[in-house]
C-alpha positions, 0 to 999 in steps of 0.5 A: 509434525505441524500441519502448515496450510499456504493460501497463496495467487499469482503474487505470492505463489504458494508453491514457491514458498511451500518449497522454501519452508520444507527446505529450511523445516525438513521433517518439522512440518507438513505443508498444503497450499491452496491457489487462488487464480484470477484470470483477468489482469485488467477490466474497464471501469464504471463511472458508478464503481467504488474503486477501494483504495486498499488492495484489489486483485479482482473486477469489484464488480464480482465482489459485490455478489459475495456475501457480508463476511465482516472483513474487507479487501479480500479476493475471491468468495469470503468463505472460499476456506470453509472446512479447509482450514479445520486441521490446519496449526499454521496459516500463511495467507496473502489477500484471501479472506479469513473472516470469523466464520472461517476462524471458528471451523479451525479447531487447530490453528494456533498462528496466522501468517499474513504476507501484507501490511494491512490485514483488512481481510481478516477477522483479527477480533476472532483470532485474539478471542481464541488466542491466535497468534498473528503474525505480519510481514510488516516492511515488505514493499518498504523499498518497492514503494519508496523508489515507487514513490521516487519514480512516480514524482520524476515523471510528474516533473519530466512528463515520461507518461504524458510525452510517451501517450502522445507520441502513441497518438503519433504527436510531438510534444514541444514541452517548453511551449505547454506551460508544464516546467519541470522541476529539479528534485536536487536540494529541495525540501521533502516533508514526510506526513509519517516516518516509518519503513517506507519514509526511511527508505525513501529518505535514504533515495533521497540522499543523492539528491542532497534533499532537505527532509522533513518529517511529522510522526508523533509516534517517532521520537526526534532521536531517531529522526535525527539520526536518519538527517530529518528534521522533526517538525509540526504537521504546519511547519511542514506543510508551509515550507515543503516543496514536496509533501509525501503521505506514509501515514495510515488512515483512521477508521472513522477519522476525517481525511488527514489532508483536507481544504485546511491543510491544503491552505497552508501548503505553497503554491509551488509544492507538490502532494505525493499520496502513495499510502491510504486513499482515506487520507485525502478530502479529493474534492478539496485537492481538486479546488487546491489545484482549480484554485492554484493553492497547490502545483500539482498531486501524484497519487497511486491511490483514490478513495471509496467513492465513484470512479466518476468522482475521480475522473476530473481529477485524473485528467488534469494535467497537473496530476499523475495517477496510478492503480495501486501499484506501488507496492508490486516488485519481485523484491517485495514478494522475495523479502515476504517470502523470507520473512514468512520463514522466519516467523514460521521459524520463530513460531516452531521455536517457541511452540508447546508440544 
């Protein structure tokens, strides 16, 4: 029997995926489930807070009375697993911490499943010193993001927020005489900064749209580009000629942004940058002289960086730019596919577990 420790949230309900490993398992496994409740949906903003760009599922303000636990975009105390993670083989976490403390009071565990993409809340260093297995629901939100992605530049281009808030003010507003003219997504060129799971799936979106793609990812050969109609080009190439500049890449530790006043430069001042990946990928101060200066048309961007909120604030008012919190990842779907793909690795660990 393989003990089987769910730490799950209002996301991802422990509950509901407890149930689908004991029908899938019956008699393989005993499952506990740990939930982690947050009863806030939403909090104000200091102009003096750092808004993380990774996940963030609680006020930061809370998160600065934790203790130091050497990981990072965590909810709740970084120690909130002490002691019940002892006898545990099998742990499936979402964005709970597991720092190294933690790992080194569980005598049993043999693999981690973790329900997102960037397991920045987990000591990983810890688990590869014991020999623990961690496995990732990698491509999840895949879908949820690309149609976010999609969505969020229409918008930017049709006004949906912008009209909607003002008729919340109980004022009318005539588009054609505010100097903002939308523009048509069909046959334009799109120019992916990364091509993996998401970039594919928004490729595919785009295909109604008779788009051109580009894509700059040294890591994807052109074969497979190719294959998908994306033409594989250098990060220049693709900046000089996209109307539409979408970010799928992930930040460096301890690298410069990836987009800064250089390659804002090089962009045409008709093109549009889409950032729902990593804040860490922007230099804002210098996407906000890009706009100021008229190099670029305009930015939409679900995420911001590690600074002040107060750094952000004039960038988030300007009309050229749509901002959202973090959301583009969050669907029923993306929950559904992680809760099948949690099955299946928890499937393939019990195939090849030693006894």
């Amino acid at each position: 029997m393989v003990n089987v420790l769910i730490v799950g949230d209002a996301f991802f309900n422990p509950e509901d995926l407890r149930q689908l490993f004991e029908r899938k398992f019956p008699g393989k496994i005993s499952v506990r489930t740990e939930f982690f409740s947050f009863p806030e949906s939403e909090y104000p903003i200091d102009p003096d807070m750092a808004i993380p760009s990774g996940m963030l599922m609680e006020d930061p303000k809370k998160r600065g009375s934790y203790p130091d636990a050497g990981v990072r975009e965590f909810y709740g105390n970084p120690f909130a697993l002490s002691g019940k993670v002892r006898d545990t083989e099998v742990l499936v976490i979402h964005g709970a911490a597991l720092p190294a403390a933690v790992i080194d009071g569980a005598e049993q565990l043999k693999a981690v499943i973790v329900l997102r993409g960037g397991p920045e809340n987990i000591a990983i260093g810890s688990l590869r010193e014991r020999g623990i297995r961690l496995l990732q629901t990698s491509g999840k939100n895949a879908d949820g993001v690309a149609e976010f992605t999609l969505g969020a530049l229409l918008d930017f281009e049709r006004g949906f927020t912008y009209g909607n808030a003002l008729l919340l003010q109980n004022r009318w507003w005539i588009k054609s005489l505010s100097g903002r003219q939308s523009r048509e997504l069909r046959r334009k060129t799109f120019g992916f900064v990364g091509y993996g799971r998401i970039a594919r799936s928004l490729r595919q979106l785009l295909t109604g749209f008779s788009a051109r793609v580009l894509a700059y990812d040294p890591y994807v050969d052109a074969a497979t580009m190719n294959a998908d109609d994306v033409e594989p080009v250098t990060l220049k190439q693709l900046l000089r000629t996209a109307d539409y500049v979408s970010l799928h890449a992930r930040a460096k530790k301890g690298e410069p942004p990836m987009m800064g006043a250089e390659q804002f430069a090089l962009m045409r001042p008709d093109a549009v940058l889409i950032n729902s990946a990593r804040g860490a990928l922007l230099d804002y101060r210098a996407l906000e002289e890009a706009l100021e200066q008229k190099k670029i048309r305009g930015a939409v961007l679900d995420v911001l960086g590690d600074a002040p909120f107060s750094d952000y604030q004039p960038l988030i008012r300007r009309p050229d730019v749509l901002v959202t919190p973090h959301i583009a990842g969050h669907s029923r779907e993306t929950v559904e596919r992680g809760y099948a793909m949690a099955v299946d690795l928890l499937g393939d660990y019990l195939a090849i577990r030693k006894p």
